[in-house]
C-alpha positions, 0 to 999 in steps of 0.5 A, a space after each residue: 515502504 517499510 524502510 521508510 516507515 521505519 526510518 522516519 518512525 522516531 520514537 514508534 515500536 514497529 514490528 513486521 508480520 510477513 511469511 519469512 520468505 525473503 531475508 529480513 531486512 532488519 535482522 540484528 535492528 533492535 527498533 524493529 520487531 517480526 512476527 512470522 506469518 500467513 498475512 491471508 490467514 485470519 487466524 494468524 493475523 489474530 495471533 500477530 495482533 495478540 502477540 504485538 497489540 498494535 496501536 496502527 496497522 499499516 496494510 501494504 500487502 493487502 491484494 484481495 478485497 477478501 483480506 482487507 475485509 478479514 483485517 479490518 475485522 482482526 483489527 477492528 479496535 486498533 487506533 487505526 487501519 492504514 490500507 496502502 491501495 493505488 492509484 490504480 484503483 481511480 477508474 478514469 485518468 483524470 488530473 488531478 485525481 480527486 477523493 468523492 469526484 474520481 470514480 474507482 473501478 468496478 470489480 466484479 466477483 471474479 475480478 475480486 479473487 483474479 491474481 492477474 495484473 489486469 484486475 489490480 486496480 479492480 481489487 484495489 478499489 474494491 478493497 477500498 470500499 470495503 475500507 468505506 464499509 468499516 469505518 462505515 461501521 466505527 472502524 478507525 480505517 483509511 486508505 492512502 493511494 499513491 499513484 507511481 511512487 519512487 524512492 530507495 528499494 523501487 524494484 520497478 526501476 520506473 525513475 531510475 531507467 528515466 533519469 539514466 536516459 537523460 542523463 545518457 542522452 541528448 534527447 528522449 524519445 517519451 510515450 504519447 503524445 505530449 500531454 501525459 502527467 503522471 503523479 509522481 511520490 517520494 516513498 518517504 513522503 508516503 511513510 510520512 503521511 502514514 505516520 501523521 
């Protein structure tokens, strides 16, 4: 995601703030500044704000009900606060997933600070409300949930092991019953409506 925030960011100054883990993917790209940092810290996110006084904030690694609400709180002047959550957050497979009329899933305290992968979309819509609850309280904070999102640097390879099976194959042999719709997004398509 940050690829294509930062493709398509035209005249934007853009600054990462990750823990420094992993190379930096744009190491030696004057566009794009870094700050090092514990994203679960609000001390550190404090200093990341002091240290870029961002104009948006883009939220793609926000896990925890705990960590939206410290973000939102950091970054409670800000022009806005973008929360990127999931479509795992909707608590009913319906199609199309409707904003007010879909429900989100229930998330109990245990779920909320649970890292297992049965409990993300319980902590996403969690978090989700606490997005509600800032912009309840003058916030400038939204949240975008993109269902399956494909595009460069997928690391779950969902699109790329389909199409290879059709393209390697007469048939293909798909789960369920016939009837599953799933929504499909461009990464960049995601970028661009962060932007906007």
């Amino acid at each position: 995601m940050y690829e294509a925030l930062v493709i398509g960011a035209h005249d934007y100054e853009v600054t990462v703030f990750n823990r420094g883990r992993h190379g930096n993917p744009f190491a030696g790209d004057d566009r794009v500044g870094h700050v090092t940092g514990d994203r679960t810290s609000g001390a550190a996110l404090a200093e990341a704000r002091a240290a870029v006084e961002p104009e948006l904030v883009v939220d793609t690694v926000a896990y925890y009900p705990g960590e939206v609400r410290m973000a939102t709180r950091v970054f409670e002047d800000v022009g806005a606060y973008v929360f990127v959550s999931s479509g795992g957050a909707y608590g009913r497979e319906e199609i199309p997933k409707r904003e007010g009329e879909t429900p989100l899933e229930p998330c109990t305290d245990e779920q909320a600070v649970d890292d297992g992968a049965e409990t993300y979309g319980n902590r996403k819509a969690e978090a989700d409300r606490a997005v509600f609850e800032a912009a309840a309280e003058g916030v400038n904070a939204m949240s975008v949930r993109p269902t399956i999102v494909y595009g460069p640097c997928d690391y779950t390879g969902r699109l790329a092991y389909w199409v290879d099976r059709v393209r390697e194959h007469d048939r293909v042999l798909v789960p369920g019953d016939g009837t599953n719709i799933h929504h499909l997004v461009s990464v960049e398509n995601v970028a661009r409506a962060i932007r906007t």
